[in-house]
C-alpha positions as CSV (number, residue, x, y, z in Angstrom):
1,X,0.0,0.0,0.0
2,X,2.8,2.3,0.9
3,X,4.4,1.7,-2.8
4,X,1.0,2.4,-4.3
5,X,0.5,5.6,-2.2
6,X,3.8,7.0,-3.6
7,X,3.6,6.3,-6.9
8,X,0.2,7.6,-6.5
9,X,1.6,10.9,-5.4
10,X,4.8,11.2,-7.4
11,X,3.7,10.9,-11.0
12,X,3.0,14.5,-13.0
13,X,4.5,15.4,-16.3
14,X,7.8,16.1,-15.2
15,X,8.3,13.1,-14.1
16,X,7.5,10.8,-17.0
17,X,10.7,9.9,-19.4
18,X,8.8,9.1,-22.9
19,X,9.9,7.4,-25.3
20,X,8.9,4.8,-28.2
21,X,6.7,2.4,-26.6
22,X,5.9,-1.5,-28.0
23,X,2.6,-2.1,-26.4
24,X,2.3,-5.5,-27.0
25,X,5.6,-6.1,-25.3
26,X,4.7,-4.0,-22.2
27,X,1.8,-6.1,-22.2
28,X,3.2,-9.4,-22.1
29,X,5.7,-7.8,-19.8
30,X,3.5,-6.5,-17.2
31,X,0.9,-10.0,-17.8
32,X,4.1,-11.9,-16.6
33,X,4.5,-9.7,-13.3
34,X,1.0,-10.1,-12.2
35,X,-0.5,-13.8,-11.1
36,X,-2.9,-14.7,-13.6
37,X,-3.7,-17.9,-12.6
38,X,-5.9,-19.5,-15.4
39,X,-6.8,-16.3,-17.4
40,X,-5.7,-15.3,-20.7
41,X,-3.8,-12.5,-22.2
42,X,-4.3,-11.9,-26.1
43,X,-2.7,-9.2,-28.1
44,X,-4.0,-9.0,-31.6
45,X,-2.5,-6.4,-33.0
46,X,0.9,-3.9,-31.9
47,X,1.1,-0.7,-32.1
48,X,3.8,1.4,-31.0
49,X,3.2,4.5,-28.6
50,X,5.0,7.1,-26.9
51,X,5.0,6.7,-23.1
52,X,7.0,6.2,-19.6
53,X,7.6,2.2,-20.0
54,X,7.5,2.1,-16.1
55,X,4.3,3.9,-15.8
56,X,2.8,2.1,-18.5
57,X,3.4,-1.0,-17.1
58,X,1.8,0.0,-13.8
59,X,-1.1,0.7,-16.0
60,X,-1.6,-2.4,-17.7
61,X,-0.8,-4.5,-13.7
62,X,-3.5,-2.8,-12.3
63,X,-5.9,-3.4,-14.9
64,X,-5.0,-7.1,-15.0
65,X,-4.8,-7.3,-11.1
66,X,-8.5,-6.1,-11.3
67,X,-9.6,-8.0,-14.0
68,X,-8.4,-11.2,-12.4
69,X,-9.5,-10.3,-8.9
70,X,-13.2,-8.9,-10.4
71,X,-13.5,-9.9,-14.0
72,X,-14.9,-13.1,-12.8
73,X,-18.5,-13.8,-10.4
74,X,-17.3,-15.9,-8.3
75,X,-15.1,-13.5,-6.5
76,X,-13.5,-16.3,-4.2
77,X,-12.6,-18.2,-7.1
78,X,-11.1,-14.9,-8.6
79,X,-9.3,-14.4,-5.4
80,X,-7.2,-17.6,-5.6
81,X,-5.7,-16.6,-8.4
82,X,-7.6,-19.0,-10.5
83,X,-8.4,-16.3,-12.9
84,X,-12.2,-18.7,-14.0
85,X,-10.6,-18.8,-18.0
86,X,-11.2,-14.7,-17.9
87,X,-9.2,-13.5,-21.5
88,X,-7.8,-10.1,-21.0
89,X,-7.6,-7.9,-24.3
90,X,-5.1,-5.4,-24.8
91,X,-5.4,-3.7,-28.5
92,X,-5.1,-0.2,-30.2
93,X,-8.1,1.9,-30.8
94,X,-9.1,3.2,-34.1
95,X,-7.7,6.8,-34.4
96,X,-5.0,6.3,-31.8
97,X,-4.9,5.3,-28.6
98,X,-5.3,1.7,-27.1
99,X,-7.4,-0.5,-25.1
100,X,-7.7,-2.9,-22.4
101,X,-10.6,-4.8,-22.0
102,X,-11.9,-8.1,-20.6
103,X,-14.5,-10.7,-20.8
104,X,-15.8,-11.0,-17.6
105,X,-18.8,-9.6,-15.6
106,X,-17.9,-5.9,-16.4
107,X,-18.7,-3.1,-14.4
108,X,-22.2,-1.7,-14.0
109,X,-22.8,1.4,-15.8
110,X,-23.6,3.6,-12.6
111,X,-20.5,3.0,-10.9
112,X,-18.3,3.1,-14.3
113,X,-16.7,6.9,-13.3
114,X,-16.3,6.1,-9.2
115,X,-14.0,3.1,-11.1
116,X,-10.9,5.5,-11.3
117,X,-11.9,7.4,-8.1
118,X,-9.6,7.5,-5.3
119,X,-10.3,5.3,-2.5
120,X,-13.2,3.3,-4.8
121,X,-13.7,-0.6,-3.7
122,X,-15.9,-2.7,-4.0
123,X,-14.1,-5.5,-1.4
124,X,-12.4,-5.0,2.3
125,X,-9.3,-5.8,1.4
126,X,-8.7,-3.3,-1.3
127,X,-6.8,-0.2,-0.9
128,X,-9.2,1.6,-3.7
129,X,-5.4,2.9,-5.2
130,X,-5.0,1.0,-8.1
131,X,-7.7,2.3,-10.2
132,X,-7.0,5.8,-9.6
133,X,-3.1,5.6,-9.8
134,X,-4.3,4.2,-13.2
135,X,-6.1,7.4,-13.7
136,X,-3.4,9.8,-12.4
137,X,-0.9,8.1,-14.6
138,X,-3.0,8.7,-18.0
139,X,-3.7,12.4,-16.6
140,X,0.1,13.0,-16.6
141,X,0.5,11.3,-20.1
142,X,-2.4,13.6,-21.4
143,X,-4.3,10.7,-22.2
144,X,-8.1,10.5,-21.6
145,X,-9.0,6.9,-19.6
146,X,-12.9,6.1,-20.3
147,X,-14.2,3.0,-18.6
148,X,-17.2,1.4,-20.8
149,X,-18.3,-2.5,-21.8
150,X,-16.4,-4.6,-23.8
151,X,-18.3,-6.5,-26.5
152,X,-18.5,-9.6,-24.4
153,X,-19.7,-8.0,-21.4
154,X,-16.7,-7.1,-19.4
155,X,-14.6,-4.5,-18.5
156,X,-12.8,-2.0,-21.3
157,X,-10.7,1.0,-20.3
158,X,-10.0,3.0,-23.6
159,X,-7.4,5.5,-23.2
160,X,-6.8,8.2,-26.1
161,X,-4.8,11.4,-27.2
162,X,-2.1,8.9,-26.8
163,X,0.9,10.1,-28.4
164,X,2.5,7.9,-31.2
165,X,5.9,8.6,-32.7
166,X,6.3,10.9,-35.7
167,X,3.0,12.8,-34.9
């Protein structure tokens, strides 16, 4: 909690150090620091983007983290790491930008903002940090997060006015 807290506090502009960005590796990357139990990462399609690697790959743990621990209904079953065969999507977005999505229970539309709020939870145990350090790194990227459904149902977090080399 104390690491989240200070990355939660420390990341502005200033402190990013951009540069070209493979997103599919940064995927796989951060997928392979985070215990996914039985779920699935897929990848379809690269794109390359200009960001802090370190701060993206914060990103993309804390959306798997939640995805594992949430994605799925039976929330003991997500809890043990199992992951209940939820696939985790991570694509670009037509006209820049990229996506991570899931296809699990999703969030319900009324609490969909609250999602990246600080201090939001929905369980005892969480810190209601990891959503909103998601936020506050996209904020000092410049990028816009949105939280909406995926097309199974799930989760999707679409962040745009992401920077891509050569614009």
């Amino acid at each position: 909690m104390v690491e989240e807290l200070r990355e939660l506090t420390t990341v502005d502009r200033d402190s990013l150090d951009a540069d070209r960005v493979n997103v599919a590796s940064a995927a796989h990357t951060a997928w392979a620091h985070v215990d996914t139990g039985g779920a699935a990462l897929q990848v379809p399609e690269n794109a390359i983007i200009l960001a802090d690697i370190d701060y993206l790959l914060h990103v993309f743990e804390n959306l798997f983290r939640n995805a594992i621990e949430h994605g799925r209904p039976d929330e003991a079953e997500a809890m043990l790491g199992d992951g209940g065969g939820l696939t985790v999507t991570v694509g670009p977005l037509e006209g820049g930008g990229f996506f991570v999505e899931d296809d699990g229970v999703g969030i319900p539309e009324n609490e969909r903002d609250a999602v990246l709020d600080h201090g939001y939870t929905t369980t005892d145990e969480g810190t209601g940090l990891g959503m909103s350090i998601v936020r506050t790194i996209a904020d000092a990227h410049e990028w816009t997060v949105s939280v909406t459904e995926s097309d199974a149902g799930g989760a999707r977090f679409e962040f745009r006015n992401v920077d891509r080399p050569g614009e």
